[in-house]
C-alpha positions in Angstrom: 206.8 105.0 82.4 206.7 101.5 83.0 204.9 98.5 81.8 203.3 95.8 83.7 204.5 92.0 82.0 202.0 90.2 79.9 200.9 86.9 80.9 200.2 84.6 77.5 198.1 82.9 79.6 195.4 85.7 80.2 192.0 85.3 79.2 189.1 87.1 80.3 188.2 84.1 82.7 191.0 83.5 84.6 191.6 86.9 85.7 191.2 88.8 89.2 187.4 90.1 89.5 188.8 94.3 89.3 190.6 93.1 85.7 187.7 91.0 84.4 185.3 94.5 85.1 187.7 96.1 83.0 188.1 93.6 80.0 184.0 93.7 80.2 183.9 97.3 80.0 186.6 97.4 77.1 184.5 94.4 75.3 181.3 96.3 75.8 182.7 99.7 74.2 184.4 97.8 71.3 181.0 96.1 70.6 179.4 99.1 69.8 182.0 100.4 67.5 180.9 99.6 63.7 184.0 97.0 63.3 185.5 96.3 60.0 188.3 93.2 59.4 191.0 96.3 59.7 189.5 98.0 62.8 189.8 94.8 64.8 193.1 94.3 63.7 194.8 97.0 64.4 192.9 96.7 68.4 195.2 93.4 68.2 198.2 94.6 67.1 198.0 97.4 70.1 199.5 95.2 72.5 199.8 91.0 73.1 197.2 91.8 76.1 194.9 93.3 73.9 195.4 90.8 71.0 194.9 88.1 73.4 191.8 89.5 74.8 190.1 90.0 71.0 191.0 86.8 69.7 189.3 85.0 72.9 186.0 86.6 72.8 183.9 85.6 69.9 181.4 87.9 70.7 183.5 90.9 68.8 183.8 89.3 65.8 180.2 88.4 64.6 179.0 91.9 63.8 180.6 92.5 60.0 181.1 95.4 58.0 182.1 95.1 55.0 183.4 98.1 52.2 185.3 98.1 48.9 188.3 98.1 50.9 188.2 94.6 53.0 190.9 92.7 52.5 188.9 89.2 52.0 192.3 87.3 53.9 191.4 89.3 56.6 187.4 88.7 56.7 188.2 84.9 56.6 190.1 85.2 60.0 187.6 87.6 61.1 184.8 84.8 60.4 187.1 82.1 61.7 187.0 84.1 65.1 183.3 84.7 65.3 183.3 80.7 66.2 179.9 79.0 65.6 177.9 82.2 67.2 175.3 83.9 64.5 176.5 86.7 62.1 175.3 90.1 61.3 176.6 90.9 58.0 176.4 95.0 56.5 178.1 95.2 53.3 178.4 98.7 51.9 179.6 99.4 48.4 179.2 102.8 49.2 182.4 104.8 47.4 181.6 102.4 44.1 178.1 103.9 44.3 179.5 107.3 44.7 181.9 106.8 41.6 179.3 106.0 39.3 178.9 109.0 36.8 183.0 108.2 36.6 182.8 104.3 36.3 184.3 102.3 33.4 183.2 98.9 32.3 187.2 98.1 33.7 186.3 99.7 37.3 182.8 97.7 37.3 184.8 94.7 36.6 187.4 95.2 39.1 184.8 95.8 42.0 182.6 92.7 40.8 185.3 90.6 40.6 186.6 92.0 44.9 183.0 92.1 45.5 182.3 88.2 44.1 185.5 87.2 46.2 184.2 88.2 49.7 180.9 86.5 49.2 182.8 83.1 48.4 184.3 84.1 51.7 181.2 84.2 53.5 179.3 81.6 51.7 180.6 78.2 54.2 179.5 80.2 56.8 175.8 80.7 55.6 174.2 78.6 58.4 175.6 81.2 60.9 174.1 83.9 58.8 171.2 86.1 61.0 170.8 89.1 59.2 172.4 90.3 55.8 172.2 94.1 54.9 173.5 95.3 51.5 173.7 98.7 50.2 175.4 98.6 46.7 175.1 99.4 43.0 173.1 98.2 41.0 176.0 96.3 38.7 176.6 94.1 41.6 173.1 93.3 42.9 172.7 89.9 40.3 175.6 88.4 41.8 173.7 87.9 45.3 172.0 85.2 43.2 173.9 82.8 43.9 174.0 83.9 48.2 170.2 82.8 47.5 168.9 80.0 46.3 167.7 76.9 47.6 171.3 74.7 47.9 172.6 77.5 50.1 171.8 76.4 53.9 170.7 79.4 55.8 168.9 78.3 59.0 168.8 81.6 61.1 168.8 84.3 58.7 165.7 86.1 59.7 166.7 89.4 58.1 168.0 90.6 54.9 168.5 94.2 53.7 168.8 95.4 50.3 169.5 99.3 49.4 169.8 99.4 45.6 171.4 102.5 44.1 172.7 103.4 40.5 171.2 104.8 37.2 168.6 102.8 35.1 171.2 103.5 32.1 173.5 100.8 34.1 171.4 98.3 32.5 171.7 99.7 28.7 175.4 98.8 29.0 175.0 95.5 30.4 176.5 95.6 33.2 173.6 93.8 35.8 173.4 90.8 33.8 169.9 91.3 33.1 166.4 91.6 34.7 165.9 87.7 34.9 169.0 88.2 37.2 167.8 90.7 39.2 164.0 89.5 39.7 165.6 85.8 40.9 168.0 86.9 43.4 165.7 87.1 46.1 163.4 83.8 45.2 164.7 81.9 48.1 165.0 84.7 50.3 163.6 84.7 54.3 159.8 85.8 54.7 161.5 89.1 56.7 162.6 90.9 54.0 163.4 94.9 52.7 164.4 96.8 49.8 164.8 100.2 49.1 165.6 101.1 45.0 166.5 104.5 44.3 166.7 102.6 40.1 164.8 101.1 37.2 164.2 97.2 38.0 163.5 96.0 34.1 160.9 93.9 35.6 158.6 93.7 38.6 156.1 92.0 37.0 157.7 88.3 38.4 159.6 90.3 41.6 158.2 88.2 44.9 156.6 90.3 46.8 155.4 87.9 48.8 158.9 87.9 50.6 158.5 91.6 51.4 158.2 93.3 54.8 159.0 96.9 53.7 160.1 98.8 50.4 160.6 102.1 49.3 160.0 102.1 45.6 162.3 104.1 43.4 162.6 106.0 40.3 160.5 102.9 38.3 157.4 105.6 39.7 158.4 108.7 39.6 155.8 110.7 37.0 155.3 106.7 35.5 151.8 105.5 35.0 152.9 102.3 33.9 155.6 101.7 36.4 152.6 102.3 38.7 150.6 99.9 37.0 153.2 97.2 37.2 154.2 97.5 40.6 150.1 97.5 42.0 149.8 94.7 40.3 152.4 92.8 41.4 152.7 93.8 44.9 148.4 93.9 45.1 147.6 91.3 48.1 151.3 90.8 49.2 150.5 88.8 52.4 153.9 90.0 54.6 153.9 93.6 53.1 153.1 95.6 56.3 155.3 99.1 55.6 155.9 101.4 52.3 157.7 104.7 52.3 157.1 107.3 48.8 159.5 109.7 48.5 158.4 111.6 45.6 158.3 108.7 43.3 154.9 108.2 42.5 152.5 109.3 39.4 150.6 112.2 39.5 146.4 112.0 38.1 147.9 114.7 35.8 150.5 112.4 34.2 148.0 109.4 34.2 145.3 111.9 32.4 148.2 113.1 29.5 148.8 109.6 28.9 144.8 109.0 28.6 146.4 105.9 30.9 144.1 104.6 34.0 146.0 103.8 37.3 145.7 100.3 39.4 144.5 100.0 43.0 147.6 99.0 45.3 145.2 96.7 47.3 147.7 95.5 50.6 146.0 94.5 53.1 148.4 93.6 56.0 150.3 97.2 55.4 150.2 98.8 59.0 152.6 101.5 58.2 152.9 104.4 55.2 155.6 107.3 54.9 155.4 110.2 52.5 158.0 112.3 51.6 158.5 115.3 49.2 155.3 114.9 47.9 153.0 117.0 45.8 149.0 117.4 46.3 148.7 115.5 43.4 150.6 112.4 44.3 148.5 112.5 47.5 145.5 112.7 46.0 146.6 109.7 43.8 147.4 107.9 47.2 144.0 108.4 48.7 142.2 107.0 45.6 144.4 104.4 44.4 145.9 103.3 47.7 143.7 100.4 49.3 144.9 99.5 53.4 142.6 99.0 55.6 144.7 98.0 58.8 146.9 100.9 58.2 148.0 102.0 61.7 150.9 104.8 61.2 151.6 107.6 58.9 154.0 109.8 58.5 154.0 113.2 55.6 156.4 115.4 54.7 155.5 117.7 51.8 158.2 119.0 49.0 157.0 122.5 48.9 153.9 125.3 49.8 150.8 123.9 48.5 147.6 125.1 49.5 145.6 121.7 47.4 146.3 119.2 50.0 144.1 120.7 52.5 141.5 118.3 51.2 143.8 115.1 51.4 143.9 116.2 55.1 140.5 116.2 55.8 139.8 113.1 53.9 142.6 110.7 54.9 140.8 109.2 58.3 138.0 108.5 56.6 140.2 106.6 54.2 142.2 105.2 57.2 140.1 105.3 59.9 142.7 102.3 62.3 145.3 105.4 62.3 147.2 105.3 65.6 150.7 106.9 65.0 150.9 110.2 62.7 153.5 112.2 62.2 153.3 115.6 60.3 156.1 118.0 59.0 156.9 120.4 56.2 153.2 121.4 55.6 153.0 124.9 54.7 149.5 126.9 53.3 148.5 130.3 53.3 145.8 131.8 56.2 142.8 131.2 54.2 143.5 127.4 53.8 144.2 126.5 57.5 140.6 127.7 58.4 139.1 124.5 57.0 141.5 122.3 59.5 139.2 123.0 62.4 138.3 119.5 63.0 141.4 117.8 62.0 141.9 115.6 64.7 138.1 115.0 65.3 137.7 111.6 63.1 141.1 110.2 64.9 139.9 108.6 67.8 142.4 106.0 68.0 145.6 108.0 67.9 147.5 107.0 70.4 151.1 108.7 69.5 151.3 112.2 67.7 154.8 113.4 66.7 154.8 117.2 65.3 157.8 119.9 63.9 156.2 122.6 65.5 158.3 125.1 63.4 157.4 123.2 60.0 153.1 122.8 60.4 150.6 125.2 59.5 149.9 127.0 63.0 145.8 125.7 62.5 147.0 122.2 63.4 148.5 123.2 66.6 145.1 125.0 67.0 142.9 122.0 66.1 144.4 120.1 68.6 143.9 122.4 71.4 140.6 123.7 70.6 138.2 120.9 72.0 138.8 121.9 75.6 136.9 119.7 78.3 135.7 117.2 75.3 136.4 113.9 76.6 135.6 112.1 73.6 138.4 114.1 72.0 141.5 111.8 71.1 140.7 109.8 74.1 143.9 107.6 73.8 146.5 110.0 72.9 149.2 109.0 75.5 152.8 109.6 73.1 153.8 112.8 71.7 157.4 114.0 70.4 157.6 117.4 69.4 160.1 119.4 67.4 160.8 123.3 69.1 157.2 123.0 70.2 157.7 126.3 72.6 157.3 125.8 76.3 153.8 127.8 76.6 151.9 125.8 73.8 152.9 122.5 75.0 151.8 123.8 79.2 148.6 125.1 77.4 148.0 121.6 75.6 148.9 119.8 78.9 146.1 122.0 81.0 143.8 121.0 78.1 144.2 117.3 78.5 143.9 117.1 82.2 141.1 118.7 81.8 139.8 116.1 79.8 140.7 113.3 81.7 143.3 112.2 79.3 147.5 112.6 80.7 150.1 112.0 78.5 152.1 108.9 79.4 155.5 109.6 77.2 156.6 112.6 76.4 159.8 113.7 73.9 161.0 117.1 73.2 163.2 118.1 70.8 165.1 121.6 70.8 167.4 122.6 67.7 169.6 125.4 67.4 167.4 127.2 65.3 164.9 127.3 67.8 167.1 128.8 70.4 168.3 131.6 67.4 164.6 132.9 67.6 163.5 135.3 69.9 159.5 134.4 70.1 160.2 131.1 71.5 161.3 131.8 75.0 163.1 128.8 75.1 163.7 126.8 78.1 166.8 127.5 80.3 167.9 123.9 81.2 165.7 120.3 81.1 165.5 120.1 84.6 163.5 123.5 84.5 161.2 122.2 81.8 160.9 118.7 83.3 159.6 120.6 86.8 157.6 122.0 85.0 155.7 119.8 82.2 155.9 116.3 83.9 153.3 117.0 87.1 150.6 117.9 83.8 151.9 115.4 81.1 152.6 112.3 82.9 150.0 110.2 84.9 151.2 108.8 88.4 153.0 106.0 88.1 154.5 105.7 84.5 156.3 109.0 83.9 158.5 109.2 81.3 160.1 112.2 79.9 163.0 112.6 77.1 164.2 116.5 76.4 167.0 116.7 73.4 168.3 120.2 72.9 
């Protein structure tokens, strides 16, 4: 085999038109590789050629990701390389999370002390900074206090990330440096701003809120009627707060009533979007009553087990959210005798515009709620989205029929088929997507803006 010679004067630029397509579709697939200092080096130790082509493009080298294992030498030519353009920055601490239950107070030290290192690094960059994603322990979380604060320049960071993991108990042992630490770290922090906390904050009485965009509250909930308390009271009226996902982390009215304890209002009113996850009838029915959002646009529920009780939170929640427009509904299981009262589910939702549904994982009566009203043209009259899970082919022809009918198409269609679905013999799964696109899209899809996707 032979080897064409290397010309140390190559750059992307100067070559012939067939070479610079290939250097373009080599920079493309490299970009959407998740890069970290390592990765990118050893592309440049491949050959001079390919060395001289990743050191000239600055494009490849603004996307960081950052572990445990980043040689901080290496992030600093990695930065140096990115040039003036903005950086996306994804630190994850993932393997120190994972090592918690055997961490010593010499490990935490070891990792604070690499992790402390790599953000000097990064810090004389900070006016490049766009969007900063962390996902680490709790033990390291104060020391992005000092990545924050008001003498740190940081003109285009319009996002920032924060996934908080580890055990309330780190805090008995000292390890976070405190709650004062904790609560000030975000002070200074962009308006576009998310958490998700899987631990114990000490306080949230002085967290600002009013820098939030999204959080998914942790354990400082779960069964807690004064972590409740705290948290609706501080986040109450948060003006950027506009999405919240529970995952089985809230109070029930039966912990609040063995307490002889009464629960806050959460009063947002700019949230638009609400998901709920491996919940129980009674932390529902503690949503609908102590939950307060009258812009709400999009929900999404998952229930934890079988549980006849939350039949009512169904029927009640559009009344309690009447601005609903994207729902999503899975794991919802009942016996026969319950699903009779879901008749008229869908009736109150007249501005649903995108419905997403696991078929194999609903009580059967929503299905038939929503093909009951045939001819009804006042029935969800601007449905125009759905994306269904191993919906089979006959329900989702028989649902089509039903809406022309109406008037009403469906604009965007997206299927989804599993390998469980195909393992059933009821279903009479579809043969190929072209067969099912033939024969769904001349129902679904009005003239003009068609638009099927079919995953299976």
């Amino acid at each position: 085999m032979t080897y064409r010679s290397f010309d140390p004067s190559f750059t992307p630029h100067s070559s012939s038109p067939p070479l610079r397509m290939a250097v373009l579709l080599q920079t493309e697939i490299w970009a959407l590789l998740k890069r970290s200092p390592s990765t990118l080096g050893r592309i440049t130790q491949v050959s001079r050629s390919r060395h001289n082509l990743a050191t000239t493009i600055p494009r490849l080298w603004t996307a960081l990701y950052i572990t445990e294992s980043t040689d901080v030498d290496l992030l600093r030519v990695w930065l140096r390389r990115g040039n003036t353009l903005p950086l996306s920055i994804e630190i994850n601490f993932r393997r120190a999370v994972n090592d918690l239950s055997l961490a010593s107070y010499d490990f935490t030290a070891r990792e604070m002390e690499h992790y402390t290192s790599l953000m000097e690094a990064l810090r004389p960059f900070s006016e490049q900074w766009r969007s900063f994603t962390v996902f680490a322990p709790f033990y390291l979380v104060f020391l992005l206090k000092q990545n924050f604060n008001s003498s740190l320049p940081t003109p285009a960071l319009t996002h920032i990330s924060i996934d908080l993991v580890g055990s309330p108990g780190l805090y008995d042992r000292g390890w976070t440096g405190g709650g004062p630490e904790t609560n000030s770290v975000f002070q200074h922090a962009p308006p576009v701003l998310a958490i998700r906390t899987s631990g114990y904050p000490h306080s949230w009485a002085n967290f600002p809120f009013h820098s939030l965009t999204a959080i998914t509250p942790g354990q400082f909930l779960h069964q807690n009627t004064l972590g409740w308390n705290v948290f609706a009271g501080a986040a109450s009226h948060s003006p950027n707060l506009v999405s919240i996902a529970f995952v089985g982390e809230i109070p029930s009215p039966i912990s609040a009533h063995n307490t002889g304890d009464s629960l806050l209002v959460l009063d947002l009113p700019s949230l638009t979007s609400l998901s709920v996850t491996h919940l129980n009838s009674g932390h529902l029915h503690h949503l609908l009553h102590h939950l307060k959002a009258p812009d709400l646009r999009s929900l999404a529920l998952s229930l934890a087990d079988e549980d006849d009780d939350f039949v009512p939170f169904l029927q009640a929640f559009p009344l309690h959210f009447p601005r609903i427009a994207t729902l999503a509904l899975e794991m919802l299981t009942m016996n026969e005798v319950a699903q009779v009262s879901l008749a008229g589910f869908f009736a109150p939702l007249a501005r649903l515009t995108t419905l997403r549904l696991n078929f194999d994982s609903i009580p059967i009566a929503i299905w038939h709620a929503l093909i009951t009203p045939a001819g009804d043209t006042d029935f969800l009259p601007r449905l125009c989205e759905v994306d269904f899970v191993d919906v089979p082919l006959h329900s989702l022809q028989e649902l089509a029929a039903l809406r022309v009918r109406a008037g009403h198409r469906i604009e965007v269609i997206s299927l989804h088929y599993s390998s469980y679905f195909y393992s059933g013999s009821i279903h009479y799964p579809p043969s190929s997507t072209t067969w099912l696109e033939d024969n769904t899209k001349s129902l679904f899809l009005s003239e003009g803006r068609r638009s099927i996707s079919i995953w299976m």
